[in-house]
N, C-alpha and C positions, 0 to 999 in steps of 0.2 A: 291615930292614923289608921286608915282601913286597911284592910290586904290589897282592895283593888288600887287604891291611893301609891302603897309602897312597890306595887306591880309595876305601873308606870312607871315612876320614878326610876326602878331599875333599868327596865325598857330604854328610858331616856339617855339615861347615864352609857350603856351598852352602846346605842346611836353614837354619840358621843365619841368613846373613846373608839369605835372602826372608822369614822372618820379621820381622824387623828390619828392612828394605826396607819390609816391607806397615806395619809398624807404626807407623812413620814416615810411611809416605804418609797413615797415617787421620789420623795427629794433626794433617799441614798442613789437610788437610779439614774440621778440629774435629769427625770423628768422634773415638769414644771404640772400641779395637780389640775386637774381639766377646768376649764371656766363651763359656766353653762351655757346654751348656743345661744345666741342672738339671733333675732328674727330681720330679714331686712326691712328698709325702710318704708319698702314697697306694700306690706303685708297687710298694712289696716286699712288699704284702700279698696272701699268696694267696689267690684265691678261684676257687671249683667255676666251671667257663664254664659249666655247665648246674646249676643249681638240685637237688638230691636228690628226688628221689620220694617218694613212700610213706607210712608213719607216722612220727608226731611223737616222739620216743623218751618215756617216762615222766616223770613229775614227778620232781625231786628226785636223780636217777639211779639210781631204782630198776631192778632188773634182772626180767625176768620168771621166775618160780620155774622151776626144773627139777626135774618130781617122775619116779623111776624106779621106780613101783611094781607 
């Protein structure tokens, strides 16, 4: 195993256990450990940041005629 290989792994194990440290210290608190935020339902809908301009398109999705005469 490398040095950089066993770096991690310490690294990880570190992550680890402050997690589980912090998670511990909320429960003596009689907190409850944070969930992570939820986005609302709304969030993945795209919409124009500026409004469109102009004309309203036609009723029904009429298209306007192109005559080449």
């Amino acid at each position: 195993m490398s040095f950089y290989e066993r770096l991690l792994r310490k690294a990880r194990r570190a992550a680890a256990n402050r997690r589980q440290d912090r998670e511990a210290m909320m429960r003596r608190l009689g907190r409850e450990p944070r969930k992570p935020r939820r986005k609302p339902p709304e969030a993945g809908i795209a919409v124009p940041a500026i409004p469109p301009q102009g004309p309203l398109p036609k009723l029904g999705g009429a298209e306007a005629p192109l005559e080449f005469d």
